[in-house]
VEXDREN-2710 file (C-alpha; in Angstrom, 1 decimal):
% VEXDREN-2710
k/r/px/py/pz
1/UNK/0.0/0.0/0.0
2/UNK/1.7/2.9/-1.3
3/UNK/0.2/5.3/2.1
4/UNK/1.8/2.9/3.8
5/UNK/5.2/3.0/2.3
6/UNK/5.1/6.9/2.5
7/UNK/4.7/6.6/6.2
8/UNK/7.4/4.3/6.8
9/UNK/10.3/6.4/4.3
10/UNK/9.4/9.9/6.6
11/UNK/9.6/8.1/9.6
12/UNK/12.9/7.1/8.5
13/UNK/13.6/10.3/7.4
14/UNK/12.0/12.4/10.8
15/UNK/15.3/13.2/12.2
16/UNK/17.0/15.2/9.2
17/UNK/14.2/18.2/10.2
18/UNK/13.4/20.4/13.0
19/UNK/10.3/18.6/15.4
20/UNK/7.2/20.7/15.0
21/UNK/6.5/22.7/17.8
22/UNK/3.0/20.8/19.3
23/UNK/4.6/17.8/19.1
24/UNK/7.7/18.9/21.1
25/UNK/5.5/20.7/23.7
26/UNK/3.8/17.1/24.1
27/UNK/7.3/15.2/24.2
28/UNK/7.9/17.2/27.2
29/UNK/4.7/17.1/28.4
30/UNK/1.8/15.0/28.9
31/UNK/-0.5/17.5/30.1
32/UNK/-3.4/17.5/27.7
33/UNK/-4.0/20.9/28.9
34/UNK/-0.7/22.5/28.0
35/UNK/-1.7/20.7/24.2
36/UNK/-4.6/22.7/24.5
37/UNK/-3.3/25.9/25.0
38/UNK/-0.6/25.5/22.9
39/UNK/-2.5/24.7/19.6
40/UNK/-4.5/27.9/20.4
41/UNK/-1.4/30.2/20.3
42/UNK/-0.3/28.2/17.5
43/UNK/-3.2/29.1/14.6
44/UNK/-1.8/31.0/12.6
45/UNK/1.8/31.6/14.0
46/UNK/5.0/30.4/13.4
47/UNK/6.7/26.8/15.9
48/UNK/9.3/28.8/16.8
49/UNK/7.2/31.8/18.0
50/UNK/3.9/29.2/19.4
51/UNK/7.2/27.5/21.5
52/UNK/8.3/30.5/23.2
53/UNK/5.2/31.9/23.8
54/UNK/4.2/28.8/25.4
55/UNK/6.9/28.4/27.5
56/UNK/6.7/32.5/28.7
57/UNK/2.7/31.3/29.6
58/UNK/3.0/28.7/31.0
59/UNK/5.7/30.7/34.1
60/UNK/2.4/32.7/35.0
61/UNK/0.1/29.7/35.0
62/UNK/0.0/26.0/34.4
63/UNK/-3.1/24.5/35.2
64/UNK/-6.7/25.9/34.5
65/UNK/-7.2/27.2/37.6
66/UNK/-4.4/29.0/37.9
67/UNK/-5.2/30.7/34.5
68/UNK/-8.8/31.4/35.4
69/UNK/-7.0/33.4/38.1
70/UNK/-4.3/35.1/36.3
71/UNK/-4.0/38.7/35.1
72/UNK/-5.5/39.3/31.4
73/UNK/-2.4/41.8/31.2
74/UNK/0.3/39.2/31.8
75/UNK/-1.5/36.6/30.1
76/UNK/-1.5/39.2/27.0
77/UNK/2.3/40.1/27.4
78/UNK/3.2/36.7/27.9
79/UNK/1.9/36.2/24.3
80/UNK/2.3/39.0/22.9
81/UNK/4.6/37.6/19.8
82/UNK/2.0/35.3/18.7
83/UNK/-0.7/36.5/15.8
84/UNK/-4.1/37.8/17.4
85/UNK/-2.5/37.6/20.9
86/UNK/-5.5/39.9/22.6
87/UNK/-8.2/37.2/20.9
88/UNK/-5.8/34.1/21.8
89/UNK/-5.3/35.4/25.5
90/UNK/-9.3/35.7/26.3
91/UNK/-10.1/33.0/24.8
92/UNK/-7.5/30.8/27.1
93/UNK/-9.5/33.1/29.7
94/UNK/-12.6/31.9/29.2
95/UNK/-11.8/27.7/28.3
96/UNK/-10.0/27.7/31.9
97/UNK/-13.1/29.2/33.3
98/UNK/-15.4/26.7/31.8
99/UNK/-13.0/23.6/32.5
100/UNK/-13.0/24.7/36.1
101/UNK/-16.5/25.4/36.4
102/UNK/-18.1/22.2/34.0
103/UNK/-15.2/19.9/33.7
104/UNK/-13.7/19.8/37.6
105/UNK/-10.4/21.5/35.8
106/UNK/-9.7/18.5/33.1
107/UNK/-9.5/18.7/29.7
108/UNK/-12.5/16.2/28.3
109/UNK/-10.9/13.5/25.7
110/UNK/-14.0/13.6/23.2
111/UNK/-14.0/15.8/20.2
112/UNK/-17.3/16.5/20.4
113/UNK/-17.1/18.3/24.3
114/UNK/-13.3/19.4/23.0
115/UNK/-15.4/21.6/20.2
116/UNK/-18.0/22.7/22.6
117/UNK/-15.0/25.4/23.8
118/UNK/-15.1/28.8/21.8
119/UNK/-12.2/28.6/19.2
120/UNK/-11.6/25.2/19.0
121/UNK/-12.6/23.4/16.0
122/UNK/-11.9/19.6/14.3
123/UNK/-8.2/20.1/14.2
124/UNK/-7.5/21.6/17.5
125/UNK/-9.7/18.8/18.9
126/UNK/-7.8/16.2/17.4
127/UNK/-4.6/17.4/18.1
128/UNK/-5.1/17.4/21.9
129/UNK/-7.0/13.6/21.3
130/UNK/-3.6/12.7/19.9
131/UNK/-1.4/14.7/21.5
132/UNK/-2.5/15.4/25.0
133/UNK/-4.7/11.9/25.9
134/UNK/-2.4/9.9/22.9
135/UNK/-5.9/8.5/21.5
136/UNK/-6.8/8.1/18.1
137/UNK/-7.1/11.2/16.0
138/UNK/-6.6/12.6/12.9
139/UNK/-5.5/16.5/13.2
140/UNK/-5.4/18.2/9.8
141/UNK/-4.1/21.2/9.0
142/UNK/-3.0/23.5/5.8
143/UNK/0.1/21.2/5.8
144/UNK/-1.5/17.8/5.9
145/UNK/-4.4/18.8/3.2
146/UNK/-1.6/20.0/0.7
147/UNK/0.8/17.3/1.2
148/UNK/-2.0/14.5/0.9
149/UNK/-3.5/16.0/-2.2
150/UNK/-0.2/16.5/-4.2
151/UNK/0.9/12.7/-3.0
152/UNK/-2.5/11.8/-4.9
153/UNK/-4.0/9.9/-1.6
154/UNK/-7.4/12.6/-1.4
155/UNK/-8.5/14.9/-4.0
156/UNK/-10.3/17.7/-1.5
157/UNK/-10.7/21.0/-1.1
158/UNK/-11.2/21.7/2.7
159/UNK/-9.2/20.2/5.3
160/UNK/-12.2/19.0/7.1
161/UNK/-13.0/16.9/3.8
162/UNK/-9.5/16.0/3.9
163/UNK/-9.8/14.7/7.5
164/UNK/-13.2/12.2/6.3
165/UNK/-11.4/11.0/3.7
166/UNK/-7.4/10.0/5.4
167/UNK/-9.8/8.4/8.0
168/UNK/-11.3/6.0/5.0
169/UNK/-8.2/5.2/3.7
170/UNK/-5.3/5.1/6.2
171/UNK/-5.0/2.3/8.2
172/UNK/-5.9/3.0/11.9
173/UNK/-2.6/2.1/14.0
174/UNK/-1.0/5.2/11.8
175/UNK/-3.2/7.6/12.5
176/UNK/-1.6/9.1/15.2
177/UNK/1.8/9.6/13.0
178/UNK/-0.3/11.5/10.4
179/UNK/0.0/15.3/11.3
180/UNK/3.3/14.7/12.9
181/UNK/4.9/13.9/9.9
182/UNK/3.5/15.7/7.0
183/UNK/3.2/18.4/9.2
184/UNK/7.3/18.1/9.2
185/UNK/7.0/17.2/5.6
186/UNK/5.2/19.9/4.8
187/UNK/7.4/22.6/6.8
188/UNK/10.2/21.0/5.5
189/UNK/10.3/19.4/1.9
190/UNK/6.8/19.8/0.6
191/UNK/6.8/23.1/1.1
192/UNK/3.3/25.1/-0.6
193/UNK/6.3/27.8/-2.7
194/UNK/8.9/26.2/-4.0
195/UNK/8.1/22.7/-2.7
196/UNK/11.8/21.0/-2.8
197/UNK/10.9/18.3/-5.0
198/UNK/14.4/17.2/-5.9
199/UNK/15.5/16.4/-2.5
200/UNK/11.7/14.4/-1.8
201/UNK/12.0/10.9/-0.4
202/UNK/9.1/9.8/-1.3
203/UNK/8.8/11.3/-5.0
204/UNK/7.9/8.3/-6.7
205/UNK/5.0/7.8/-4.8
206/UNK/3.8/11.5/-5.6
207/UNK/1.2/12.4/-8.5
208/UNK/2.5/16.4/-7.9
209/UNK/6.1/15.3/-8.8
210/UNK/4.6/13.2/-12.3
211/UNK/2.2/15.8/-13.2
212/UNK/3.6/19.3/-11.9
213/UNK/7.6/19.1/-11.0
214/UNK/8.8/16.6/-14.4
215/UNK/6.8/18.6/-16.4
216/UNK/8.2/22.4/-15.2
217/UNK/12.1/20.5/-15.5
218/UNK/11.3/18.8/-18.7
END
């Protein structure tokens, strides 16, 4: 199965590239609500920027409680560097509030109560499933629609219709490995300008490198 094969060459190749920041923050924790927060600061912001962010927050408060009683001025400076920072830091606000106040303080570990929080949508959700409570998941973001349309495995147009259909096709013990790796992929190789198709691992496998990249070098 050539998904299959894919998986196993970037798993291979993991180590060559820099470890996306989500999945660092959950290698060093195991705190689902850390994953939580994190993947907030992260929409739309660069790794390195989500990673120190993070870490600045995470001095003031660590827990939801804690947060619920912090400053809305330090949270805000605390996160100042990452994109919509005044949004991002009421919106942590609030989720601690209502974890305290319906969930004793825990993070729940179903998508469907995960997307009940303000801000949190399908790929958020499945990011602290996989991430935080190590369930199965399949998180998709800009990186994992583009990569698995140009490798030819989905032909969609949202990444929510991307999620549906990886969850068709890709066996279930991998689905946890999904968003780590194209995610790196994606940052790294198959990039959406200038996607470095000459040094791809996997390029026979790939409909973008037969149909696009041979035909632009040709």
């Amino acid at each position: 199965m050539k998904i299959i094969s894919v998986i196993k060459i970037l798993k291979k190749n993991r180590r060559k590239f820099v470890t996306p920041a989500l999945t660092e923050i959950a290698e060093r924790t195991s705190d689902p609500y850390k994953v939580l927060i994190s993947c907030l600061l992260s929409l739309r912001t660069k790794d390195e920027t989500t990673a120190r962010a993070s870490e600045q927050l995470y001095r003031i408060a660590e827990t939801p409680k804690q947060m619920m009683n912090a400053d809305i001025k330090k949270i805000k400076n605390a996160i100042y560097s990452v994109n919509y920072y005044k949004t991002k830091a009421m919106r942590i606000k609030q989720i601690s509030e209502e974890l305290v106040k319906n969930y004793n303080g825990r993070v729940p570990d179903d998508i469907d109560e995960l997307m009940k929080f303000k801000g949190v949508g399908r790929k958020t959700a499945n990011i602290v499933l996989v991430y935080g409570f190590h369930k199965h998941g399949m998180p998709v973001d800009t990186h994992v629609h583009r990569v698995s349309n140009r490798l030819g495995w989905v032909q969609t147009k949202t990444p929510e219709k991307t999620e549906m259909a990886l969850r068709t096709i890709v066996p279930k013990k991998y689905w946890m490995d999904i968003n780590d790796l194209l995610v790196q992929f994606g940052q790294n190789v198959c990039r959406p300008v200038g996607p470095k198709c000459n040094e791809c691992p996997v390029f026979k496998y790939c409909n973008y490198y037969k149909k696009v990249y041979l035909k632009k070098t040709s």
